[in-house]
C-alpha positions in Angstrom: -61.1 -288.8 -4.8 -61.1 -287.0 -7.7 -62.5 -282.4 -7.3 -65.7 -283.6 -8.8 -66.5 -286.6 -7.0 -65.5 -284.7 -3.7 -67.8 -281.6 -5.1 -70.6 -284.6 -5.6 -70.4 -286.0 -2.1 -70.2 -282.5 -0.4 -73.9 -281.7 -2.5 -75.2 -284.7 -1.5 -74.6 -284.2 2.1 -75.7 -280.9 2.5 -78.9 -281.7 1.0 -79.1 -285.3 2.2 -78.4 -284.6 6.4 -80.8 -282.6 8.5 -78.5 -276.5 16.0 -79.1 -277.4 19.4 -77.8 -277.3 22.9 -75.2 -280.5 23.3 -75.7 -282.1 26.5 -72.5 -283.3 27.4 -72.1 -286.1 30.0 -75.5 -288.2 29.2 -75.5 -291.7 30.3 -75.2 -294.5 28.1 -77.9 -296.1 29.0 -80.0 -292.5 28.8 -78.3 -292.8 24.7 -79.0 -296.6 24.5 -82.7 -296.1 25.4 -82.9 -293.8 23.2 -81.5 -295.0 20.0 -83.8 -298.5 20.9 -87.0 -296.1 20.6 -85.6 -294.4 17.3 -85.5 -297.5 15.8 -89.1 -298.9 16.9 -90.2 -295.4 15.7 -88.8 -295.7 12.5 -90.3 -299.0 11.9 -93.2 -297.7 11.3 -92.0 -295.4 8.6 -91.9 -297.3 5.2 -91.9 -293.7 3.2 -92.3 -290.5 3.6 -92.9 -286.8 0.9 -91.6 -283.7 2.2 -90.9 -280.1 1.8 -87.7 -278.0 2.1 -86.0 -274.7 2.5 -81.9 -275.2 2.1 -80.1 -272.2 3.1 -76.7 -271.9 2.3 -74.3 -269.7 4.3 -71.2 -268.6 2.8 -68.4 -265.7 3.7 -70.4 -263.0 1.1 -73.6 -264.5 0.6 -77.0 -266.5 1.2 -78.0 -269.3 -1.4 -81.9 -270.0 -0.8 -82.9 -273.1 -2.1 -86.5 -275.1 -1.6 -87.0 -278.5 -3.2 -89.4 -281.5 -2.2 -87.7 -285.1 -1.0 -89.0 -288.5 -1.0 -87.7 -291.2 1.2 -89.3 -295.2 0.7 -87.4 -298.3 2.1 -85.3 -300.2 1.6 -82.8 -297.4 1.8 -83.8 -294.5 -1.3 -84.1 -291.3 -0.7 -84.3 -288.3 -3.4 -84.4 -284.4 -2.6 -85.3 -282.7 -6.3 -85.4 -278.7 -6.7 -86.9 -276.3 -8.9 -84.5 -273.5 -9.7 -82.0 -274.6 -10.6 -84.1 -277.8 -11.5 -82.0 -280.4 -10.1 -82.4 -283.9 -8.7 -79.7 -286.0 -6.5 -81.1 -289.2 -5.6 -79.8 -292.2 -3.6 -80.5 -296.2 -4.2 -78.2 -298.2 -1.7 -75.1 -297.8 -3.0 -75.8 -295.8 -5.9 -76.0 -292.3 -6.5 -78.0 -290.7 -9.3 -77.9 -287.1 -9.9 -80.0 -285.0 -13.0 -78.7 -282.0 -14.5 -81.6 -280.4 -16.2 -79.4 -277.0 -17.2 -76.6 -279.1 -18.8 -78.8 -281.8 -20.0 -77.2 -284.7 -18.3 -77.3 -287.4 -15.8 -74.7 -288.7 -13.5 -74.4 -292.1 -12.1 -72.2 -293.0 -9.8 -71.2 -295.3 -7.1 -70.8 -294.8 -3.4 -68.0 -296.5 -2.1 -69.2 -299.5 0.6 -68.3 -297.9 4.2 -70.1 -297.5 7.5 -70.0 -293.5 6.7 -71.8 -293.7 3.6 -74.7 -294.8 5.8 -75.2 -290.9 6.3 -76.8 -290.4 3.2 -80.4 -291.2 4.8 -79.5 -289.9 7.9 -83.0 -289.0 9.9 -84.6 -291.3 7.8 -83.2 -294.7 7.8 -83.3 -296.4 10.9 -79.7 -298.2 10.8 -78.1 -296.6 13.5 -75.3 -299.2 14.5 -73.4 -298.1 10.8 -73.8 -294.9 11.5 -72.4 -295.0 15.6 -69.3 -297.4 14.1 -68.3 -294.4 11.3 -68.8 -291.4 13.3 -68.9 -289.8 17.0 -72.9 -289.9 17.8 -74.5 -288.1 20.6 -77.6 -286.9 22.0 -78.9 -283.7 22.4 -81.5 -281.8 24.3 -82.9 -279.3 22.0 -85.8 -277.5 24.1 -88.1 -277.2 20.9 -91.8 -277.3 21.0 -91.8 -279.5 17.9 -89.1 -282.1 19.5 -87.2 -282.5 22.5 -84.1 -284.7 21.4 -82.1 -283.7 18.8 -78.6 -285.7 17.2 -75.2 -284.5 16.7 -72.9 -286.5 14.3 -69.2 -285.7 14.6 -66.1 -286.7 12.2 -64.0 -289.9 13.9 -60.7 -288.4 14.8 -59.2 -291.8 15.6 -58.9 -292.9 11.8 -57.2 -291.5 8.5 -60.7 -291.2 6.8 -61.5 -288.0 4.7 -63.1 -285.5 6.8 -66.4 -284.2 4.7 -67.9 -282.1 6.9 -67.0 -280.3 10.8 -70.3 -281.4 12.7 -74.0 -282.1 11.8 -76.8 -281.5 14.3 -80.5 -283.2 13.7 -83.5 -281.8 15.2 -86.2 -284.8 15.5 -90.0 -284.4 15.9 -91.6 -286.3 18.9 -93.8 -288.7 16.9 -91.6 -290.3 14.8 -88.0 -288.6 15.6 -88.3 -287.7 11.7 -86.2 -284.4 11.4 -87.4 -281.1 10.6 -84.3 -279.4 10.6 -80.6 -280.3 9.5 -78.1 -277.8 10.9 -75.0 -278.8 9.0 -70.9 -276.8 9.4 -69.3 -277.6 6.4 -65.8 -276.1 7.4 -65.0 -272.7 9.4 -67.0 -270.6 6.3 -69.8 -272.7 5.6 -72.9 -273.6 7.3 -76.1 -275.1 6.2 -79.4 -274.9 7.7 -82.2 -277.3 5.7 -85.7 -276.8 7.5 -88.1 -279.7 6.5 -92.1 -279.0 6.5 -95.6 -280.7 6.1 -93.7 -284.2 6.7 -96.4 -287.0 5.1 -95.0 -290.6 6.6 -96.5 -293.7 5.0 -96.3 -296.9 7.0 -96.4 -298.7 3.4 -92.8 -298.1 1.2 -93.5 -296.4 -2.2 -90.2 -296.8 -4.7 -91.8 -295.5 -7.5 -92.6 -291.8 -6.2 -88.6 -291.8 -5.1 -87.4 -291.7 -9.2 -86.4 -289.2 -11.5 -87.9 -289.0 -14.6 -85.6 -287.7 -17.1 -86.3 -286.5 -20.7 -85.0 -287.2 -24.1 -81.8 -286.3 -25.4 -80.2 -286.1 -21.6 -76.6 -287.8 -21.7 -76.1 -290.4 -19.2 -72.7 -290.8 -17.5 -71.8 -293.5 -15.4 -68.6 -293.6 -13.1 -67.6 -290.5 -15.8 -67.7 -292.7 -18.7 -70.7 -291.2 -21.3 -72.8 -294.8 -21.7 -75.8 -293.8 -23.2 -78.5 -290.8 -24.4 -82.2 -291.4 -23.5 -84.2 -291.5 -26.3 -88.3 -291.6 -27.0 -90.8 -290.4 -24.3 -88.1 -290.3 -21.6 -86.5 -293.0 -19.2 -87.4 -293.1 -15.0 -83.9 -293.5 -12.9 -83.2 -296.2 -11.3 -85.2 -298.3 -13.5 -88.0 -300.7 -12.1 -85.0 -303.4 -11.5 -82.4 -301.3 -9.3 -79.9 -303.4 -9.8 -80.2 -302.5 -13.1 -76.8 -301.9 -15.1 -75.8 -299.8 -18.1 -73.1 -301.0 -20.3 -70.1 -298.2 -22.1 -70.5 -297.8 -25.2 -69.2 -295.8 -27.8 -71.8 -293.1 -29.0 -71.5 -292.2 -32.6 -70.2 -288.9 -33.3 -73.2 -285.6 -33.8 -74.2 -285.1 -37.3 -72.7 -282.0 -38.4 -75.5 -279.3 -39.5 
């Protein structure tokens, strides 16, 4: 993995994922029953528009940054902010993310394993992938707002890249959606993503989660330059998702 793509996944983590007491020693029944009621709970999510306040902590400063996210099934989810105006979104196994300082849009593939499943963490409700990539346990978090809470740990049994320290989810008690993400990056950063005014839908929505990009935005595709959107704009993913773009070679500017 090349320093870009590894930039790309540690962006989309931090602002994909949503800290709490760890109550070591719960049952596995107590875990079982739990996880059983997540996913009733979550089938009655089929989409969801949210708020939220990322803060960033690093060794010399505080990055502040608030966005709104959209979530629909199947399995989409987009978080898009305003300063700097930037979108990452997520369609199964594809990753789109819009560049509107640098006029460009990435898409790119993410690679078919049980811990790419963490993308739509607290949203989806495909908790088996998640429980075969990565060390999963409960937590009690003693919050007004939620009383269980998740905590998502790197395997240290296989030779998989390690992307992140820990990641703990505070859930709300009507739907286990989160409202906070607390995620450790490494021993010098930490990121702390507060969700507000949650609005679920029982009915999935596809069209809120896209991006619409404007004209004259380069799109790159597994970091080959494939095309340049042209007229009113284009929407990503398009309508079909399984929609493909081919390379192509791009004739060169026109010299002023």
């Amino acid at each position: 993995m090349n320093m870009q793509q590894n930039n790309r996944w540690f962006w989309v983590v931090t602002i994909a994922l949503l800290g709490a007491l760890h109550v070591p020693g719960t049952a596995d029944e107590d875990i079982e029953s739990f996880f059983q009621s997540f996913r009733e709970k979550r089938d009655q999510v089929g989409a969801l528009q949210a708020d939220f306040v990322q803060r960033t902590f690093l060794p010399d400063e505080v990055l502040t940054t608030e966005g709104v996210l959209y979530y629909s099934r199947p399995r989409r989810i987009m978080f898009a902010t305003e300063e700097p105006e930037r979108v990452i979104l997520v369609d199964g196994r594809r990753g789109y993310e819009y560049d509107a300082e640098i006029r460009q849009i990435t898409i790119f593939d993410i690679e078919d394993h049980p811990r790419a499943n963490i993308f739509f963490l607290g949203f989806d409700d495909d908790t088996e992938a998640l429980r075969e990539a990565y060390d999963v346990q409960l937590m009690i978090t003693h919050d007004a707002r939620g009383r269980y809470g998740i905590k998502i740990e790197p395997r240290h049994d296989t030779d998989d890249a390690v992307y992140f320290m820990e990641v703990n989810l505070f859930l709300r008690d009507e739907d286990f959606l989160p409202y906070r993400i607390h995620i450790v990056n490494d021993e010098e950063s930490q990121v702390y993503i507060d969700i507000e005014d949650i609005v679920p839908s029982e009915t999935p929505d596809l069209d809120k989660a896209r991006v619409f990009v404007p004209p004259n935005v380069k799109v790159i595709e597994n970091d080959a330059v494939v095309d340049t959107v042209t007229g009113e704009g284009r929407y990503f993913p398009a309508k079909d998702s399984d929609h493909r773009l081919t390379e192509q070679e791009l004739p060169e500017p026109n010299n002023p």
